[in-house]
N, C-alpha and C positions, 0 to 999 in steps of 0.2 A: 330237708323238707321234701315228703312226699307230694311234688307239684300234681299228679296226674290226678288224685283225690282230688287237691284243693282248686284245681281246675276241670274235676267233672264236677263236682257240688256247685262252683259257681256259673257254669254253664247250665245246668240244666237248669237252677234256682233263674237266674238273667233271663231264657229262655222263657221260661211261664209266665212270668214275668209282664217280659215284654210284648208276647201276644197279649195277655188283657189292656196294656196298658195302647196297643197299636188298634184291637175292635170295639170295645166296650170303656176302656176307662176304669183302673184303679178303683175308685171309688165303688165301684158297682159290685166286686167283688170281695169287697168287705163287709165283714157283720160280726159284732165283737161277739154277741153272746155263743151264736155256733163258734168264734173260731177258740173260749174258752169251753166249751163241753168238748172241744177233741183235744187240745193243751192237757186242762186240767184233768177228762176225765180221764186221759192215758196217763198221767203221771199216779193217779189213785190207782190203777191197774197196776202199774208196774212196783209202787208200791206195796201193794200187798199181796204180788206172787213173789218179790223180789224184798231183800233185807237191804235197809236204808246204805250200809258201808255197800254193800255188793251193789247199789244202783253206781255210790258217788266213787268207787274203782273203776267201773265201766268205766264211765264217762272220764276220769283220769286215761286211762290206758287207751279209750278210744282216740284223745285229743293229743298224746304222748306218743302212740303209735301209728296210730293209720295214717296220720296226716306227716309223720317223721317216716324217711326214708334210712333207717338203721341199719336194714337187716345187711348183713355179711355176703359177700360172694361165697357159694362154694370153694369156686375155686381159688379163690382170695386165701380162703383159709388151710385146703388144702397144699397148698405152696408153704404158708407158716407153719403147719403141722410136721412136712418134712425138712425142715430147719430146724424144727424142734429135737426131730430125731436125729439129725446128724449132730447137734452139738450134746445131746445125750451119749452119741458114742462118742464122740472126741472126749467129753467132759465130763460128764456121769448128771444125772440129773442136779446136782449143786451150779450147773452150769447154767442153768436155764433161772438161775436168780436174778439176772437183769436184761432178762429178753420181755420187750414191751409190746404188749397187743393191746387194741381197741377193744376187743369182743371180751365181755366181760365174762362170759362162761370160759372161755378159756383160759385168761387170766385167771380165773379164780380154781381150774386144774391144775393151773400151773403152781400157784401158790402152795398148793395143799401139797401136792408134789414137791417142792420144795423143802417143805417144813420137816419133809422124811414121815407123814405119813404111809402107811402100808397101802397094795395096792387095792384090798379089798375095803377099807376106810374112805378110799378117794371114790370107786366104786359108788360105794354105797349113799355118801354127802352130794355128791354129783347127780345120781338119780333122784334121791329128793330133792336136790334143787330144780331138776328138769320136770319133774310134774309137779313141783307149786306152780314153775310162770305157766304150764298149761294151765291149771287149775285157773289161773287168773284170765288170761286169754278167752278160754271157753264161758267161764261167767262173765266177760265183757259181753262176747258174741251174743250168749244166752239174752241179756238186758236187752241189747238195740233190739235184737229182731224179734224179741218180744213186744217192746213199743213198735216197730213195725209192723208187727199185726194186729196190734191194738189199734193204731191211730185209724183204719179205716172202720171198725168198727163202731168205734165210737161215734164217728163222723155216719156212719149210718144211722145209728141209735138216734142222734142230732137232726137227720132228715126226716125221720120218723115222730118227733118231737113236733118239727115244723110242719109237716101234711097235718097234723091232728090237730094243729093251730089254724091250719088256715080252712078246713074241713067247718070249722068250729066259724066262719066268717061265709061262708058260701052264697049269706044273702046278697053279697057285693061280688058282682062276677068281675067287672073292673081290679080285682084286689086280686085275684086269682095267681095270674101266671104271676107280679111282684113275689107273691107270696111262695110259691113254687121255686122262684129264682134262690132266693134266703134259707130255703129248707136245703136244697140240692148243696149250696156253700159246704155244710161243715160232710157233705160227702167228697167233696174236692178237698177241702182242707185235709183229715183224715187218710187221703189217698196221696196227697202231695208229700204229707210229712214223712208218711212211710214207705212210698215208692224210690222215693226222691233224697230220702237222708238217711233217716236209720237201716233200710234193708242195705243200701247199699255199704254203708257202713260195718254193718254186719258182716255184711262179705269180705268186704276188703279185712276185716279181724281174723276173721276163719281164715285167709289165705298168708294173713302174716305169721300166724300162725303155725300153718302147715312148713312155711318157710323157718322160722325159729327153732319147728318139731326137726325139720332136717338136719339143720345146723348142731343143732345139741346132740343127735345121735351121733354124726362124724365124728365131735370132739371126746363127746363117749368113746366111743371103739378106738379114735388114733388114739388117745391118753393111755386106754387098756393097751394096746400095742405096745408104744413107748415102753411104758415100762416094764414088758417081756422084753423088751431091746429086741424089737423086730427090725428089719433092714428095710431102712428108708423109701426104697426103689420097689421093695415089694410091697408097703405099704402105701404108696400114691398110686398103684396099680389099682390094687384095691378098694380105695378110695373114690378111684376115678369111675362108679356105678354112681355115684350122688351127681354126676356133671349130665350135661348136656353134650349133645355130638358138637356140636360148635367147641362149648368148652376144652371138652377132649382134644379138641384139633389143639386149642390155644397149649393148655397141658403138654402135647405131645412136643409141639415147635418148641416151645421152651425148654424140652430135655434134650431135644439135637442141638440146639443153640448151646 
């Protein structure tokens, strides 16, 4: 579980929250009909820039990913990549048939490898696999932060709704500022939804992503390596450009070790 997601959504949601509910009271900051024209009328937008599978994949991957804390250490991985390589030289690649990783891109190199395909076979299965999950990743991205630019929108369209409603009432100057309060709503609604949930959402997609985009190139290049039977010690050198200087320190202590 990605806590830091599911604890900035409900901090900041608790937050808004709780100011209306500490100045004004809940109830004042309700109005069904604006808070359905920013709901419903951003679900018809994203609808029809967006194909019904690619909205309900988002929202899969967004609730599969952003809020699940999956992604791989580098250097996690690069530590198993050169164990990989050392039991391919002791063993020849038939060796690596009951070596167990989590990360399923590399299990799934390893398999193919395995089975004695060729290395330009693995190559090539391996790159299409690595840009379908971008291809997925990026149209999740694409969907939230496209409702995230929608919902304030909408939520203005909805205030502009309401001034022309209440414009239309002007003989009651007593009705005036209520009526001004209810129009402004679906611009807060609209801005709440997409400040507050989908942009950030978005982001946090794009950057699991760039983290996944890393991941898959390492296991790309050490796989190619492996099986040129490159020398382990020159390949975590190598390697060791995807780390952090922290990392590096960690890497380095454990080759004196």
């Amino acid at each position: 579980m990605d806590l830091l997601t599911l604890l900035g959504l409900l901090v900041g949601i608790t937050t808004i929250v709780a100011a209306i509910a500490t100045s004004s009271g809940l109830a004042s900051f309700l109005n069904i009909p604006g808070f359905l024209i920013v709901v419903v009328g951003t679900l018809a937008v994203t609808l029809i820039k967006h194909r019904m599978t690619s909205v309900v994949s988002a929202f899969r991957m967004a609730f599969g990913e952003a809020f699940r804390d999956r992604t791989e250490e580098p250097l996690d991985l690069i530590l198993q990549i050169r164990d990989l390589a050392d039991i391919v030289r002791k063993k020849g690649i038939l060796g690596l048939e009951d070596y167990d990783t989590r990360y399923r891109f590399l299990a799934r190199s390893i398999e193919l490898a395995v089975d004695g395909h060729p290395p330009e076979f693995i190559e090539e299965a391996m790159t299409h696999e690595f840009q379908q999950t971008l291809e997925r990743y990026e149209n999740a991205e694409r969907v939230f932060r496209g409702i995230g630019d929608s919902a304030p929108a909408l939520g203005m369209i909805g205030t502009l709704v309401g001034l022309v409603q209440m414009l239309n009432q002007m003989e009651d100057p007593s009705g005036i500022g209520p009526a001004m309060a209810v129009a402004l709503l679906t611009t807060f609604y609209g801005v709440a939804i997409g400040q507050v949930i989908f942009l950030p959402l978005a982001d946090k997609l794009q950057l699991k992503m760039q983290d996944e985009q890393r991941n898959m190139t390492l296991v790309l290049t050490s796989m190619q390596n492996i099986l040129q039977g490159q020398n382990p010690r020159v390949m975590q050198d190598v390697l060791a450009a995807y780390l952090s200087p922290e990392a590096r320190e960690r890497l380095d202590q454990g080759r004196q070790a």
